[in-house]
Backbone bond lengths (Angstrom), bond angles and torsions (degrees), N, CA, C in turn:
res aa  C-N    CA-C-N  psi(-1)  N-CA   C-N-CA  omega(-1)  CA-C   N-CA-C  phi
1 X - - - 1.422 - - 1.525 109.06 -
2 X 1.193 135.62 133.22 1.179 155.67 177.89 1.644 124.15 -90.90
3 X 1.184 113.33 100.67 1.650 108.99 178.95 0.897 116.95 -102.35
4 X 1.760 109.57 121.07 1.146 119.03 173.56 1.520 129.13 -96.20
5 X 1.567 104.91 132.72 1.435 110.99 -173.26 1.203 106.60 -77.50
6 X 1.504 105.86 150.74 1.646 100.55 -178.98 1.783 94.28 -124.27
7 X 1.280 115.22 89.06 1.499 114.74 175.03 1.805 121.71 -63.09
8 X 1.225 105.32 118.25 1.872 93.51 168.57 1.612 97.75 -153.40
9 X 1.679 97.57 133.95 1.049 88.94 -167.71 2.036 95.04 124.22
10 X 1.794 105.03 156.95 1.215 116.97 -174.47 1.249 110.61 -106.72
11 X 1.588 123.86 143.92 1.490 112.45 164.43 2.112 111.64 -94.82
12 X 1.623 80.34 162.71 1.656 76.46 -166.55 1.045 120.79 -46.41
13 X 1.674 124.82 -41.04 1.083 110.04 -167.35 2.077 116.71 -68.30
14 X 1.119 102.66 -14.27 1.402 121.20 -162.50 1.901 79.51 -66.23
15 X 1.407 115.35 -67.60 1.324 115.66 165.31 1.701 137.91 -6.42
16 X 1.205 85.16 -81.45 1.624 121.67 163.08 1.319 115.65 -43.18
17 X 1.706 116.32 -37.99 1.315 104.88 -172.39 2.207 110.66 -83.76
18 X 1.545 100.18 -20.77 1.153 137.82 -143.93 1.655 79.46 -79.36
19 X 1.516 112.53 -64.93 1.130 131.67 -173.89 1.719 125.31 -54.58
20 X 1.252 103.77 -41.01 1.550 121.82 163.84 1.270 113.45 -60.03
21 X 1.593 124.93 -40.55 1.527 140.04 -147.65 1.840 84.18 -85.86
22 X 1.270 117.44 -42.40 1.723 134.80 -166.79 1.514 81.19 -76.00
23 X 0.759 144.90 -46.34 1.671 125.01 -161.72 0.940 115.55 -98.85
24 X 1.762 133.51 -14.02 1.446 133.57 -175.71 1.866 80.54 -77.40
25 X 1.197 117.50 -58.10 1.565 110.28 -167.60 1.529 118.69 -50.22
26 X 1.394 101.00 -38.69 1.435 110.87 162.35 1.642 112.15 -54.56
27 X 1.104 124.21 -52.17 1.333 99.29 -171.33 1.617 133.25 -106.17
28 X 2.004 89.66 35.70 1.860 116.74 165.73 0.907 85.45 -96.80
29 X 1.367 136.50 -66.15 1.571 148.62 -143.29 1.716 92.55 -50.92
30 X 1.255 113.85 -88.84 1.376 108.21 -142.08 1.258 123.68 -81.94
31 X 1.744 123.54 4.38 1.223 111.24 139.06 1.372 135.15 -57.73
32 X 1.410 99.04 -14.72 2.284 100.23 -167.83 1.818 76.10 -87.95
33 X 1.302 114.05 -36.68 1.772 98.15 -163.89 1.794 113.00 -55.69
34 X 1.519 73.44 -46.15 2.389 77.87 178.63 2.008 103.56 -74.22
35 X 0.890 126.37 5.46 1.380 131.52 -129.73 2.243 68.93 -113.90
36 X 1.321 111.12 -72.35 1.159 149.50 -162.30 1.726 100.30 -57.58
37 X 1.773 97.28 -64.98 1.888 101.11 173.46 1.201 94.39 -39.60
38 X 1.183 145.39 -76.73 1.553 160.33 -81.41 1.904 93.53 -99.23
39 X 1.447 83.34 -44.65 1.744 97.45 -166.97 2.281 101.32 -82.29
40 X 0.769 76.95 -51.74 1.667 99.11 169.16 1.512 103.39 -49.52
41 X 1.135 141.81 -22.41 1.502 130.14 172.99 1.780 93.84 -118.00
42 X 0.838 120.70 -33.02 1.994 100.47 175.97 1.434 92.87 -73.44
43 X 1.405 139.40 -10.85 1.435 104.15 -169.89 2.012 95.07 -106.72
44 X 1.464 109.72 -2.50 1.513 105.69 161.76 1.116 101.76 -83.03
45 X 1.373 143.18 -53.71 1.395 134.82 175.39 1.584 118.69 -36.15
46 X 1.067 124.22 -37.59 1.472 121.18 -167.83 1.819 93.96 -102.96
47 X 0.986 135.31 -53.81 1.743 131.14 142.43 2.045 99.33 2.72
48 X 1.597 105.69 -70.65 1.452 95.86 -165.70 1.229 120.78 -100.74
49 X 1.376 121.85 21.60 1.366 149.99 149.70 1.148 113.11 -61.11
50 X 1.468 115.32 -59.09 1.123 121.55 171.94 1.145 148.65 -75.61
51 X 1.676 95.20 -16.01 1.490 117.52 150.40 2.015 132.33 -58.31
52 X 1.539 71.84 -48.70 1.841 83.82 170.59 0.903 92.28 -69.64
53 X 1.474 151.12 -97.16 1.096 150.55 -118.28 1.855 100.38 -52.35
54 X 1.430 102.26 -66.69 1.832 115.62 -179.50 1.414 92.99 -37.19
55 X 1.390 147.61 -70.92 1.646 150.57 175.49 1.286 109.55 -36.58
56 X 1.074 121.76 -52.17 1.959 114.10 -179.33 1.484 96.11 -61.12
57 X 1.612 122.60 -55.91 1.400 107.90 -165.20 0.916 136.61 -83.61
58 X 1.442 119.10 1.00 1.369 139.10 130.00 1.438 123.37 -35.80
59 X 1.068 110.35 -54.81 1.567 124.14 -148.04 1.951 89.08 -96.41
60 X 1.264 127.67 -22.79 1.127 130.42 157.35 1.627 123.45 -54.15
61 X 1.312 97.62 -50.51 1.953 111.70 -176.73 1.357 97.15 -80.71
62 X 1.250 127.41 -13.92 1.484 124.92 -172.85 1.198 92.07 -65.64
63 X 1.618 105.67 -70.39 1.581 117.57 -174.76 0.948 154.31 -88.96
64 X 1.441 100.38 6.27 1.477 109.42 177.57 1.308 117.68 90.79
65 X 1.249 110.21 9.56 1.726 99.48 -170.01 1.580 104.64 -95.34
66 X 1.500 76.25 167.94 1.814 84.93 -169.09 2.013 105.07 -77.60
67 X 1.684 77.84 166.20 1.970 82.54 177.07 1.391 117.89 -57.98
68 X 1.507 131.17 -3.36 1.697 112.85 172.23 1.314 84.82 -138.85
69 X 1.492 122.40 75.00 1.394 111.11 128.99 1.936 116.85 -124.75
70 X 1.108 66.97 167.80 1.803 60.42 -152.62 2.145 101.61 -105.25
71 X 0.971 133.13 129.34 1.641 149.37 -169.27 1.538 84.50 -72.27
72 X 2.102 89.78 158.92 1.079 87.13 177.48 2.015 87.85 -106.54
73 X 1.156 116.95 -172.41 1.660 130.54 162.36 1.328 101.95 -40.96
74 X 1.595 115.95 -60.88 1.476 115.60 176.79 1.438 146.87 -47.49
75 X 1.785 99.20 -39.88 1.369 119.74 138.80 1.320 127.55 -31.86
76 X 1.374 112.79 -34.00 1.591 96.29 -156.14 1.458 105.11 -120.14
77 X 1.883 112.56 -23.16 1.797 107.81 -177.74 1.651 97.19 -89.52
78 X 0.952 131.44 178.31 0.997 106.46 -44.50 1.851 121.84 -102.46
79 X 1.321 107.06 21.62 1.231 108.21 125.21 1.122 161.33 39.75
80 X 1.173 111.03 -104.84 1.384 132.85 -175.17 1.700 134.20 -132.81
81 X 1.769 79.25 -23.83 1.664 105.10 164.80 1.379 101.24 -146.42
82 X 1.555 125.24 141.82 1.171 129.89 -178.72 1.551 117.84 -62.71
83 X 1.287 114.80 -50.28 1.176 130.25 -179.77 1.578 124.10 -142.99
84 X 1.853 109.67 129.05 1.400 82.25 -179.24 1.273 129.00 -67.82
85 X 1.333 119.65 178.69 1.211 108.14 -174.62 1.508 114.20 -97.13
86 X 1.447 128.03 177.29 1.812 126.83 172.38 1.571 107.30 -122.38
87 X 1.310 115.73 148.20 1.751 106.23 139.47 1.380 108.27 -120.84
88 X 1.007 91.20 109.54 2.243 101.27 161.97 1.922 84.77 76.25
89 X 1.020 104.90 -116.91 1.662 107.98 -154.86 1.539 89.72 -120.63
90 X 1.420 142.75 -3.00 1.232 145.99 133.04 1.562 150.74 -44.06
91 X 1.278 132.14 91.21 1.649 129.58 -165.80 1.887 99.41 -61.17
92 X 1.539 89.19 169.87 1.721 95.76 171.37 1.689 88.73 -96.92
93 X 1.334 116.73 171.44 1.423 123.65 152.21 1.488 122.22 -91.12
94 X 1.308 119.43 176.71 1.057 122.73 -153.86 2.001 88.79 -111.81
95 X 1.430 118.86 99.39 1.406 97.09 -175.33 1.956 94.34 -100.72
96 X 1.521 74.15 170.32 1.745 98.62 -178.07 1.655 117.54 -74.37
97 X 1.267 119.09 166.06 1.462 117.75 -142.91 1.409 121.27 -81.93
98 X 1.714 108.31 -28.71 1.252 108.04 139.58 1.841 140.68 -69.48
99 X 1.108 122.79 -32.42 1.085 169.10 155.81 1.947 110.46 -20.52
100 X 1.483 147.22 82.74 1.171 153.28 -176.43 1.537 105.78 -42.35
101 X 1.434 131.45 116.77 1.890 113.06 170.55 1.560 100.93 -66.11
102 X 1.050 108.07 171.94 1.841 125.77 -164.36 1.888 88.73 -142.83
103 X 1.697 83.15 145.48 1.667 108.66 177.73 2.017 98.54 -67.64
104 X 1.186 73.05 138.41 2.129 81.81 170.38 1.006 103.79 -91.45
105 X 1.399 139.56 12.74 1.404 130.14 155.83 1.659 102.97 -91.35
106 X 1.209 96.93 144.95 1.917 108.06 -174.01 1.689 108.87 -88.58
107 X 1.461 123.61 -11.17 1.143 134.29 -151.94 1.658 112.36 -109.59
108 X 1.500 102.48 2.43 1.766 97.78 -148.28 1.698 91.83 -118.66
109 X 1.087 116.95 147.83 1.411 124.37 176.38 1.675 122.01 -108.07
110 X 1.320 116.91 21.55 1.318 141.67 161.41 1.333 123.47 -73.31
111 X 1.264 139.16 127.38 1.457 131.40 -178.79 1.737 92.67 -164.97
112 X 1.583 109.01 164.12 1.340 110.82 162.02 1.449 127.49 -64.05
């Protein structure tokens, strides 16, 4: 008489191998993912750098003002720029007309 197995279902190691294979990918993956954010917010940061900046010098030739005076927020939304811009829970400042705007993060080595 002949017994037949009726297999259904994985053996551990089949598991194990499955499970290892999920974590080597896991641990290419999510350095390029933080790798990727990282680049993805300095290149919005300098995006609204460059936004302010184009709005002050606008808003300078508009008016006539001289190279160091500096706009207020009010001056410029909505204006000249639709909206100001944010990073994280941080505003940009409003720099003066000669004058480069700077990231409101203290940590970042990005600028125009």
């Amino acid at each position: 008489m002949m017994i037949k197995m009726n297999r259904k279902g994985f053996t551990l190691v089949e598991i194990m191998i499955v499970v290892a294979i999920i974590g080597l990918l896991a641990a290419i993956a999510i350095p390029n993912f933080v790798q990727a954010r990282k680049k993805a917010q300095t290149n919005a940061c300098i995006a609204n750098l460059k936004q302010i900046q184009g709005a002050v010098q606008v808003w300078a030739i508009d008016t006539g003002a001289a190279s160091n005076a500096t706009p207020t927020t009010a001056d410029l939304v909505p204006n000249y720029i639709k909206a100001w811009p944010k990073e994280g829970t941080s505003t940009y400042g409003v720099p003066a007309v000669n004058a480069d705007p700077s990231c409101p993060a203290s940590n970042t080595d990005h600028h125009l």
